[in-house]
C-alpha positions as CSV (number, residue, x, y, z in Angstrom):
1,X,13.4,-161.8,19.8
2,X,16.8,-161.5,22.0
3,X,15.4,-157.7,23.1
4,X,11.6,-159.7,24.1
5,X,13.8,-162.5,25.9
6,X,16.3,-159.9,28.2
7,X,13.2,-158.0,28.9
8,X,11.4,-160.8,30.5
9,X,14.3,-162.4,32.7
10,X,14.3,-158.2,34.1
11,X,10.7,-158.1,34.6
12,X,10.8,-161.6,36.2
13,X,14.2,-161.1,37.5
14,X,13.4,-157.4,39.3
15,X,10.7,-158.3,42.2
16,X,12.9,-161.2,43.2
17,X,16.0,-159.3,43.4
18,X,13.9,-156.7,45.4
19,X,12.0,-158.9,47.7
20,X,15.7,-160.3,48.8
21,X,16.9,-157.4,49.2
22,X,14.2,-155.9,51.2
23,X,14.7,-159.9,53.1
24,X,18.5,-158.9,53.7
25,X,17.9,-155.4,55.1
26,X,14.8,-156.6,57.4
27,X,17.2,-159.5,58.9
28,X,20.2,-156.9,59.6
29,X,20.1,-155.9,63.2
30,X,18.5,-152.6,63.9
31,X,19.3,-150.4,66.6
32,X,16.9,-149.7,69.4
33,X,17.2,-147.3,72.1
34,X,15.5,-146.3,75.5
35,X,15.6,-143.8,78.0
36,X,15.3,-143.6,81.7
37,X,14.9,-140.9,84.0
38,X,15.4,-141.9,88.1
39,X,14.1,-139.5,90.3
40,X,14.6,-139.8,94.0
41,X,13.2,-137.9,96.8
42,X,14.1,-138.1,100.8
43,X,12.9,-136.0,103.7
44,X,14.4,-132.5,103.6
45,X,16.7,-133.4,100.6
46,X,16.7,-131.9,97.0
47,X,15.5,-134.0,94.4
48,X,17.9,-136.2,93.4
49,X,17.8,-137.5,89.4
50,X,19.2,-140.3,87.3
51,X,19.0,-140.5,83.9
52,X,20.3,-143.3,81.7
53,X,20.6,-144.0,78.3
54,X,20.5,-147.3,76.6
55,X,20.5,-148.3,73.0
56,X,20.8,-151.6,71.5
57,X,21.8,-153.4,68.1
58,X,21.5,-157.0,68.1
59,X,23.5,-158.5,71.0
60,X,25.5,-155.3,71.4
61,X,24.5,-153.1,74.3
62,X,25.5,-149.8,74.9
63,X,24.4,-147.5,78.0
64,X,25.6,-143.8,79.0
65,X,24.3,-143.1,83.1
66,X,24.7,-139.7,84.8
67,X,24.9,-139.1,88.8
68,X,24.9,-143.2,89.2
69,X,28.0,-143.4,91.0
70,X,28.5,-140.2,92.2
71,X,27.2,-136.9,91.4
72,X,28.1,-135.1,88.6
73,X,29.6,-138.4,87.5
74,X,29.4,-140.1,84.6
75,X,30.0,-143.8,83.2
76,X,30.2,-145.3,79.4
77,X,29.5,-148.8,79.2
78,X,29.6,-151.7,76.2
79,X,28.4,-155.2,76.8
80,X,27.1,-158.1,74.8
81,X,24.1,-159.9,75.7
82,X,23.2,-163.7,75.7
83,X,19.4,-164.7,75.7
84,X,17.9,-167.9,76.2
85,X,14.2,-169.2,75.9
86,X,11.2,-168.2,73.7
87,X,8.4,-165.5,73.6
88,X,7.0,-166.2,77.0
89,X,9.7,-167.7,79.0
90,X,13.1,-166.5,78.3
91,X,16.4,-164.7,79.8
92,X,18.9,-162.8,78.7
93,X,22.1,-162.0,80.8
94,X,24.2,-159.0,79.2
95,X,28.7,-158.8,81.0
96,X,29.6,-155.0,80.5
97,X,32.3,-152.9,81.1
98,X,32.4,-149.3,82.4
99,X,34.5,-146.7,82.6
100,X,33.2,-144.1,85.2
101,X,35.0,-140.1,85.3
102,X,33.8,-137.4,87.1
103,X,33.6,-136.7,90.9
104,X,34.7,-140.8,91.0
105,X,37.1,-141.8,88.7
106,X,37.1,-145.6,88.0
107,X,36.5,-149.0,85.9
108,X,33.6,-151.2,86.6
109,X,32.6,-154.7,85.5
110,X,29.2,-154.9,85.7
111,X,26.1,-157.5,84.5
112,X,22.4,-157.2,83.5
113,X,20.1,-159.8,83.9
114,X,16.5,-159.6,82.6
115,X,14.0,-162.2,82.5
116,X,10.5,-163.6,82.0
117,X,8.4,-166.0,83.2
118,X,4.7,-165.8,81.6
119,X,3.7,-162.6,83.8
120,X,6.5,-162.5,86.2
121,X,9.3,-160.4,85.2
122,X,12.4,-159.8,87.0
123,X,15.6,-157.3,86.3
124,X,18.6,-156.6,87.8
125,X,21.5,-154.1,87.4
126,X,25.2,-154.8,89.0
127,X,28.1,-153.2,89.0
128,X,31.6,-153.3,91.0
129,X,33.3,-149.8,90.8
130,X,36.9,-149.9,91.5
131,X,38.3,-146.4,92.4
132,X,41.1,-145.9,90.8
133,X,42.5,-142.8,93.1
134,X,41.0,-144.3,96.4
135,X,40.5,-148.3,96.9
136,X,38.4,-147.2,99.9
137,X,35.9,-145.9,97.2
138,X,35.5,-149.5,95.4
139,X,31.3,-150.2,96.1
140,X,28.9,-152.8,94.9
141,X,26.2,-151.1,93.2
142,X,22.9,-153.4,92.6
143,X,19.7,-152.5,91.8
144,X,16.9,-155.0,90.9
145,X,13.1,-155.5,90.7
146,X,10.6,-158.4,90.7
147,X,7.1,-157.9,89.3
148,X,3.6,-159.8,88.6
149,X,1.6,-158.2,85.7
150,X,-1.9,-157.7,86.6
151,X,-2.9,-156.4,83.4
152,X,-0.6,-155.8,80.4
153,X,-0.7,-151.8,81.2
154,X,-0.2,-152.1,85.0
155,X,2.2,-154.0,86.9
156,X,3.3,-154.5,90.7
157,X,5.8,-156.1,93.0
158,X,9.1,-155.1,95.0
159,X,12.5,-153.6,94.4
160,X,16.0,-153.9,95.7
161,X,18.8,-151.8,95.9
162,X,22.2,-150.6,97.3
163,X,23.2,-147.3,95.8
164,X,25.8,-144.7,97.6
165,X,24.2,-142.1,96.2
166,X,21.1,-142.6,98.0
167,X,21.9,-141.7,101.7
168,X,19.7,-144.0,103.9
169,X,19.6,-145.5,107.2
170,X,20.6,-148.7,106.0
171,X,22.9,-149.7,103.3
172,X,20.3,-152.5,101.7
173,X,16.8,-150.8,100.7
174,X,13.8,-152.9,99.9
175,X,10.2,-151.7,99.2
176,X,7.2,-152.4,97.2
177,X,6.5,-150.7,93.6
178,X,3.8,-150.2,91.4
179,X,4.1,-149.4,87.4
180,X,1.7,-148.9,84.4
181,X,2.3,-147.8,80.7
182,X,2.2,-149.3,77.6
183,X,5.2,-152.1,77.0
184,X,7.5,-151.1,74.2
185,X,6.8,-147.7,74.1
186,X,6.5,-145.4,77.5
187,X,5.9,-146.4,81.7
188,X,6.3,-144.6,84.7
189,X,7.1,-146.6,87.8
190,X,6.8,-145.8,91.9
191,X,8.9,-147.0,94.5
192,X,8.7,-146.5,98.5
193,X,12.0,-147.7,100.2
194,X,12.9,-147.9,104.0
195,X,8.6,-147.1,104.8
196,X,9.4,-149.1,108.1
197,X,12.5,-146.3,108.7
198,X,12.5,-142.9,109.9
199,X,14.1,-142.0,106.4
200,X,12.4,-143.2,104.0
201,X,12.9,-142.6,100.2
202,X,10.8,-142.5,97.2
203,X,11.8,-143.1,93.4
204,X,9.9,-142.0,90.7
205,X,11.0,-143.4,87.3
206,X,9.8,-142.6,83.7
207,X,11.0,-144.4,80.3
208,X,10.4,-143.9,77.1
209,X,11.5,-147.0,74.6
210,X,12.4,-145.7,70.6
């Protein structure tokens, strides 16, 4: 009778035991990670490319970027974000710190906002390098975007940015930009800066999200 009894508390006791555990694991952050490839091209330049890496674990951010700063430079970064709002209106602002070695050798602060507004989105990069072998090298770096959806695979709007490593006329760039893919997953973005200059630049970007 006492072997029937202990084998029916397991049999019940199993699939709960499971199904929280299988509840525990699904609410543990997972990690998700994206990568970005910036490639810019100017009259009579080379092609000049950007690539970053970001991966993500709950409010935790992490992001590795190459030839941001300078060429042949790179810069770790750790922040922690802090979102507000619901599924179709929300933002989330995410404080870093970077530490940048290479051709520039430095610390940065920097922030990230991104946000949403039904189908407006906006995002915006910042960071303020401060040289540590030459203060005349400290720089504001911001680059930012504002876009409309038209459809959920295409998207459209204009772009910001101030980047030393993009030698251009002036030392604020605005343009239009146009982007399509599939959110979540891949998109491949164009931007025209400086059309109205006789140096204009061009930035082609391509992400894949994993």
């Amino acid at each position: 009778m006492r072997k029937a009894v202990h084998a029916l508390l397991l049999a019940v006791a199993a699939p709960v035991a499971t199904a929280r555990a299988e509840a525990a694991a699904e609410a543990r952050p997972q990690w998700s990670a994206a990568l970005y490839v910036d490639a810019y091209a100017q009259p009579d330049e080379d092609v000049f490319v950007i690539p970053t890496l970001f991966a993500d674990r709950g409010p935790l951010h992490l992001e590795v970027r190459y030839n941001y700063e300078a060429e042949d430079t790179t810069s770790l970064w750790a922040g922690w974000a802090f979102e507000l709002g619901g599924e179709e209106r929300w933002l989330r602002l995410t404080p870093m710190l970077g530490g940048v070695a290479g051709d520039v050798n430095g610390v940065a602060p920097g922030l990230e906002v991104e946000a949403q507004w039904g189908r407006v989105a906006y995002w915006l990069e910042a960071e303020y390098l401060l040289d540590l072998e030459d203060s005349a090298g400290n720089y504001l770096y911001t680059w930012s975007e504002l876009t409309v959806s038209i459809v959920p695979w295409l998207w459209a709007g204009g772009s910001l940015q101030r980047l030393r490593v993009v030698e251009t006329p002036t030392e604020v760039d605005v343009g239009p930009m146009v982007g399509a893919g599939k959110p979540g997953s891949w998109s491949l973005s164009f931007y025209a800066y400086g059309i109205a200059t006789s140096a204009p630049s061009y930035l082609l970007t391509g992400a894949l999200e994993f």
